[in-house]
C-alpha positions in Angstrom: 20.1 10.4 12.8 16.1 11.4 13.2 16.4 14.3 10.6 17.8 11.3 8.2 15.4 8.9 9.2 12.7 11.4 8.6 14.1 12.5 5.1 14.4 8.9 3.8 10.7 8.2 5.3 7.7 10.0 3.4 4.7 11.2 5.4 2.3 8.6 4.6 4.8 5.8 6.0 6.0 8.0 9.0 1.8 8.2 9.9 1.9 4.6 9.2 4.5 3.8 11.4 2.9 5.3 14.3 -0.4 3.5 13.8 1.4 0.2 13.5 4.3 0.8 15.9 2.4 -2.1 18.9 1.2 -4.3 15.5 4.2 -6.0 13.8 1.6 -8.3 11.5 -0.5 -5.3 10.5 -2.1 -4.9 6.8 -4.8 -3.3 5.5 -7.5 -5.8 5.0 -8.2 -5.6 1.4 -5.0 -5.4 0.5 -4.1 -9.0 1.9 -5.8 -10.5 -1.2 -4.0 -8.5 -3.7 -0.6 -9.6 -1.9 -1.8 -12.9 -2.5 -2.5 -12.4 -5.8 1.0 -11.0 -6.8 2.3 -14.0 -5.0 0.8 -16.2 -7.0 1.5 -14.1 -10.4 5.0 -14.7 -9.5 5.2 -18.9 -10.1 7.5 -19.1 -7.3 8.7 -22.6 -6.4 10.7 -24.2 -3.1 14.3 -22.9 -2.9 13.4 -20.0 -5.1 15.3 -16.6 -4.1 13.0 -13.7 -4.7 13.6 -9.4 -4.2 10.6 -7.8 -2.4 12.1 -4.2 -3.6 10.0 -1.3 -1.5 8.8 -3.6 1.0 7.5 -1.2 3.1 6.8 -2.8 6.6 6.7 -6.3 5.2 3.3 -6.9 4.3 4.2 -9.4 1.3 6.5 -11.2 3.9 4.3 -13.7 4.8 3.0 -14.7 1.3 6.5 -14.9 -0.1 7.9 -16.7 2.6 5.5 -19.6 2.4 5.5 -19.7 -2.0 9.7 -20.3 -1.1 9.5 -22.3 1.9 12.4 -22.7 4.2 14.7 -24.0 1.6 14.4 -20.4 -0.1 14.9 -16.8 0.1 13.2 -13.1 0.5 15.3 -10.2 0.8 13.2 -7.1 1.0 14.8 -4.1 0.2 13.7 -0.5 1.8 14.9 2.9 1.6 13.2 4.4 5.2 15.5 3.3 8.4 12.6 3.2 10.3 10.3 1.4 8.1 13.2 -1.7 7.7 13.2 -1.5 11.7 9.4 -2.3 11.6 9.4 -5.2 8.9 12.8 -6.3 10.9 10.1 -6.6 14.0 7.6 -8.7 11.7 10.7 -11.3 10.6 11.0 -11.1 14.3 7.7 -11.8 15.8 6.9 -14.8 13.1 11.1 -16.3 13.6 11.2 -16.4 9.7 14.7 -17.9 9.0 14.5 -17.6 5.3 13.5 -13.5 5.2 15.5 -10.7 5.6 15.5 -7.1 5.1 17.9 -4.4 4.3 18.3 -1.3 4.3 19.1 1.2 0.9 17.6 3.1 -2.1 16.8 0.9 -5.1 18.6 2.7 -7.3 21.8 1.8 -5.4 21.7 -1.1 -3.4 23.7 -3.9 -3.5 22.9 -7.2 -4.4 24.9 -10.5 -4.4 23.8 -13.6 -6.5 20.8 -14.2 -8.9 17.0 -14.1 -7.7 13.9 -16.1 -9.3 11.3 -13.3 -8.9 10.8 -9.2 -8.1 7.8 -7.7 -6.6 7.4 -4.1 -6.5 4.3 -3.6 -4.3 3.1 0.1 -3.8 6.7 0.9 -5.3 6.2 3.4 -8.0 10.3 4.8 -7.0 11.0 1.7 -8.1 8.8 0.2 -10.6 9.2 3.9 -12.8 12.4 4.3 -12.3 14.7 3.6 -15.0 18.1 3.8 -12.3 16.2 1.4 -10.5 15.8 -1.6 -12.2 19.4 -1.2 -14.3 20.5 -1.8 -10.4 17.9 -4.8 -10.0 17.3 -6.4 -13.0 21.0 -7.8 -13.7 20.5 -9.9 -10.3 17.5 -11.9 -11.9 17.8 -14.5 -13.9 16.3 -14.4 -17.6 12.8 -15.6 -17.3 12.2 -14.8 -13.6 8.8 -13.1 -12.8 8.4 -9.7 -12.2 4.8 -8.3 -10.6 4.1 -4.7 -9.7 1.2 -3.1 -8.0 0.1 0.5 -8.0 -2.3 3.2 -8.9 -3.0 4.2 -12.3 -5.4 7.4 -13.8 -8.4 6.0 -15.5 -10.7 7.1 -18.0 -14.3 8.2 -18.0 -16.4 8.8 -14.9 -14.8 7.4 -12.1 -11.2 8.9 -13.3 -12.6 12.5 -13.3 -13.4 11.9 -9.6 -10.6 9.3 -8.7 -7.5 10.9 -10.7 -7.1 14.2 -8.5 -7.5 12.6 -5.4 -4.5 10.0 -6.3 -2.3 12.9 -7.8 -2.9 15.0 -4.4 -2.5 12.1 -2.4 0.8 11.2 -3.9 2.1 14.4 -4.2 1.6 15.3 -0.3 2.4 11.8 1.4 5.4 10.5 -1.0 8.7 11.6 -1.6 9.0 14.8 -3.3 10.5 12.3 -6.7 7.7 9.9 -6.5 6.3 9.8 -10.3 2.6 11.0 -10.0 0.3 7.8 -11.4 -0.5 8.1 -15.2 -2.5 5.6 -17.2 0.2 3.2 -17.7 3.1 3.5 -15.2 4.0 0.1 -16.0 5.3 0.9 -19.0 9.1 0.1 -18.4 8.5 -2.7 -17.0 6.5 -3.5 -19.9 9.5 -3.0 -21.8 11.9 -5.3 -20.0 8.9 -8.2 -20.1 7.7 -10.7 -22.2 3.5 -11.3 -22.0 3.0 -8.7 -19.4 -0.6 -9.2 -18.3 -2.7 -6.2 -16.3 -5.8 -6.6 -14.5 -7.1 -3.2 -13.2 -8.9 -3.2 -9.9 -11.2 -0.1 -7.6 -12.5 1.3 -10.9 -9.5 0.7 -12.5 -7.4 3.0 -9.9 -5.1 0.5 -9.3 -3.0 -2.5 -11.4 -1.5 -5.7 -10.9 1.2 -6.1 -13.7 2.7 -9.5 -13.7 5.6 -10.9 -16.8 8.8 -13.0 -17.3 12.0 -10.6 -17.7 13.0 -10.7 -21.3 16.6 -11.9 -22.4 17.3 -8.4 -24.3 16.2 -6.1 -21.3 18.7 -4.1 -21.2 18.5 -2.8 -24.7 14.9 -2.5 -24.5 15.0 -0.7 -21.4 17.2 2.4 -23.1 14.5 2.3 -26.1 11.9 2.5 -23.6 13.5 5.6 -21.8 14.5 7.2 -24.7 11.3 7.2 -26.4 9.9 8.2 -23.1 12.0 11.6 -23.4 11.4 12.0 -26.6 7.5 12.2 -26.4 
């Protein structure tokens, strides 16, 4: 059962973890702000049911659950055993009625109903991956928001400096799959979107995507993956 746990966790969340273990409520400082931010991206509304896929430990929790109030619904979604065990502590510790958590890979989890809004925070196995959001995307409704954070590789000075040190960072805490970060690695999501806005933040390292999920995704999602194999 550890061996599994271990396999389905990758090394940055399994140092995480230990750091955190006595802290259910703990996020990195700056990053508060930008959770903020994607909540707000995300128009959510009272009684609005929205998929936090990759949660991690729950760090968007607390944003969500307020934009839904208690009329609504989050359902994070988290491949790691011992990650959902941690965010299960955070719905926990703040009695959050309208949050939940399960456990399973994006790619196969299942879902019941329809949901108003997605956020992929820090979930690049999601967010670039095509399996992924065939699973999710047919449980949102057309027109629901979809927001995605992440690193990205920049141009000019600061990417010479700041584009190794993501790619190395990535390749030796993440999953062994994890798509290293390119210069636009929202460009699926893109596809699937209507009026996908980006604002780049830390020297344009990182992104905040935010759009409404187009009526003809699914079409537009095979275009975008087959063009992507054919470049």
């Amino acid at each position: 059962m550890q061996r599994e746990s271990d396999r389905l966790t990758p090394l940055y969340a399994r140092l995480l973890l230990r750091l955190t273990r006595p802290f259910p409520n703990f996020d990195v400082a700056f990053i508060g702000p930008l959770r903020a931010r994607a909540t707000q991206a995300m128009h959510l509304r009272a009684g609005d049911r929205v998929l936090d896929v990759g949660c991690g430990i729950g760090g968007s929790f607390l944003f969500l659950a307020d934009a839904v109030g208690p009329s609504g619904e989050v359902l994070g979604v988290e491949i790691s055993p011992a990650t959902v065990a941690h965010a299960q502590r955070r719905i926990e510790t703040n009695r959050w009625t309208n949050v939940h958590v399960v456990q399973g890979a994006a790619q196969t989890v299942r879902l019941a109903g329809w949901y108003d809004g997605l956020i992929m925070f820090g979930a690049p196995d999601v967010y670039a991956s095509a399996k992924a959001l065939e699973n999710i995307l047919p449980h949102l409704r057309v027109g629901a928001r979809i927001v995605l954070f992440g690193a990205r590789t920049t141009n000019g000075v600061a990417g010479k400096l700041l584009n190794p040190m993501l790619k190395l960072a990535v390749s030796k805490l993440s999953f062994a799959t994890t798509p290293l970060p390119d210069a636009e690695p929202w460009h699926l999501v893109r596809a699937v979107t209507e009026n996908l806005e980006i604002r780049e933040y830390f020297f344009g390292a990182m992104f905040l995507a935010a759009g409404s999920l187009a009526q003809n995704w699914t079409a537009a999602l095979k275009d975008a993956v087959t063009n992507k194999s054919g470049a």
